[in-house]
C-alpha positions in Angstrom: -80.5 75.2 -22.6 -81.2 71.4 -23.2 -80.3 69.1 -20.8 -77.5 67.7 -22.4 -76.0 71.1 -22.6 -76.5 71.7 -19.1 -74.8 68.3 -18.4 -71.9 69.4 -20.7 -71.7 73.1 -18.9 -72.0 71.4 -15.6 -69.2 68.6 -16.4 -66.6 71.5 -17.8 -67.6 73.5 -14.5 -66.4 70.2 -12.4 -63.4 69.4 -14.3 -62.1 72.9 -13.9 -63.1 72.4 -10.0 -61.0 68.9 -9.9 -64.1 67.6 -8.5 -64.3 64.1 -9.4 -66.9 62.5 -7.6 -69.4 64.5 -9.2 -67.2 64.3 -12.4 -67.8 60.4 -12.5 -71.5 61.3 -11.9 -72.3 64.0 -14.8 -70.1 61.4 -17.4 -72.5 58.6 -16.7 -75.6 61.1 -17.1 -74.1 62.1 -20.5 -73.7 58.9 -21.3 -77.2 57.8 -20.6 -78.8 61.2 -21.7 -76.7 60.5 -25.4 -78.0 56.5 -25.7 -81.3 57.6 -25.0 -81.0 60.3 -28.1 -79.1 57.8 -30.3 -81.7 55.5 -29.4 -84.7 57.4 -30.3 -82.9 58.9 -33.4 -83.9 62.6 -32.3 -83.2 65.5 -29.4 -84.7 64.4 -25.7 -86.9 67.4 -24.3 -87.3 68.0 -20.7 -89.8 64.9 -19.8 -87.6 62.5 -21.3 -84.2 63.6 -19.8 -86.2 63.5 -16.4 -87.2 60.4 -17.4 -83.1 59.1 -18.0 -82.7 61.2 -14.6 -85.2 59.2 -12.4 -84.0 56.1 -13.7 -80.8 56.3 -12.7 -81.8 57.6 -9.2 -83.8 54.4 -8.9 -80.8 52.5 -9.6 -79.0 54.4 -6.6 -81.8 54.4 -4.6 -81.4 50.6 -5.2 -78.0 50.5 -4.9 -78.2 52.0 -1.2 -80.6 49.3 0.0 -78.5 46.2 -0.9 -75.1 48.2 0.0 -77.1 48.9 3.9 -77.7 45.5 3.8 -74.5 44.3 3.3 -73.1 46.5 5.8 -71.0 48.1 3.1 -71.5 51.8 4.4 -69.1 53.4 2.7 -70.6 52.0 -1.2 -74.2 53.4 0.4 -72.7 56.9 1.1 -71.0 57.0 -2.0 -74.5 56.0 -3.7 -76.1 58.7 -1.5 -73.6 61.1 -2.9 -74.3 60.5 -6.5 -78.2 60.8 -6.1 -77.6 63.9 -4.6 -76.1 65.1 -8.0 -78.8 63.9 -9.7 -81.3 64.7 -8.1 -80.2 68.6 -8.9 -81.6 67.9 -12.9 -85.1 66.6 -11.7 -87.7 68.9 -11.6 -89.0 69.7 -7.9 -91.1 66.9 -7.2 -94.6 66.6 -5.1 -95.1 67.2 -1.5 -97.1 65.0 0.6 -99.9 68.2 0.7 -100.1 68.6 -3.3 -100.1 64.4 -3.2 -103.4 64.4 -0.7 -105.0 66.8 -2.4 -104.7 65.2 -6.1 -105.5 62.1 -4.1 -109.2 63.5 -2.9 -109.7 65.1 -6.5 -108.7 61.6 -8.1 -111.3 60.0 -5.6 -113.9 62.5 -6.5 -113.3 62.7 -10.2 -113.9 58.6 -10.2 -115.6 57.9 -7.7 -113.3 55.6 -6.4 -114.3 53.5 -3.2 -113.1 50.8 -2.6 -109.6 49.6 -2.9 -110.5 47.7 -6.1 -111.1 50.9 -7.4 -107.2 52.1 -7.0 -106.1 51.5 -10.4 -108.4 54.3 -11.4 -107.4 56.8 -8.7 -103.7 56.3 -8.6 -103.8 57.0 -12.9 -106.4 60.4 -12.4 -103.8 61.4 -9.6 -100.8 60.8 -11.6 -102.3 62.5 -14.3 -103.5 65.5 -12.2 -99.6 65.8 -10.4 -97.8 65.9 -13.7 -100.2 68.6 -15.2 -99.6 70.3 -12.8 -95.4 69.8 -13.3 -95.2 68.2 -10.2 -94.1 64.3 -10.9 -94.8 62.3 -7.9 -92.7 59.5 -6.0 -94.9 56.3 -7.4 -94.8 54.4 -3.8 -95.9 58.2 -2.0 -99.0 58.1 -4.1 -99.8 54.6 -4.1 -99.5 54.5 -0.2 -101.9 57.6 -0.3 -104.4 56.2 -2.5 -104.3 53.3 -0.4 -104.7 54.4 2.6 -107.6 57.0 1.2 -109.9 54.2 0.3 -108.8 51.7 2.9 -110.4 54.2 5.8 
């Protein structure tokens, strides 16, 4: 089942349910999932609707900060909600143990040292997460990385 297909089951499932928050949510991820086919002229496969999927998290993620600051609780719950509901379509992302250890592999594979050397071992790490179909959190593994050649 594609993505979008999923999407389409999911959004029948909640209309039937008369559950409209995550209604409103699975709309705008059809939405976005569709531009980004009509936009690249072909079918998205699994990496790329993760892709759309992570990018609108970030937005929410986003979203929550500036509504926190504002003191608008309610728009920050409501935020909170909808990342929730997306998060559901991402695949299961890295732990802090798989990011320390593709961390010390990074550092060994390039013999990163020093923190100049972080542009190296933050793309070997990367790399080494998603073959292993574990994407990682980009600030998680940068503080890692920094912190491994830092002490």
């Amino acid at each position: 089942m594609t993505p979008l297909e999923r999407i389409a089951a999911d959004l029948t499932a909640a209309m039937k349910a008369r559950d409209e928050a995550r209604l409103s949510v699975l709309r705008m991820a059809k939405a976005a999932l569709k531009y980004k086919e009509i936009d690249k002229h072909a079918a998205l496969d699994e990496a790329e609707a993760a892709q759309v999927f992570r990018g609108m998290v970030k937005q929410r993620e986003d979203s929550v900060q500036q509504f926190a600051a504002a003191g608008r609780v309610e728009l920050a719950a409501k935020e909170q909600a909808e990342i929730a509901v997306l998060k559901a379509y991402l695949p299961q992302e890295a732990s802090d143990a798989d990011i320390a250890a593709a961390v010390e592999q990074a550092v060994a594979e390039t013999g990163a040292s020093s923190p100049k050397d972080m542009g190296k071992a933050m793309k070997a790490a990367l790399a080494a997460l998603l073959a292993g179909g574990k994407p990682a959190d980009g600030r998680k593994l940068s503080e890692a990385v920094k912190q491994r050649l830092a002490g």
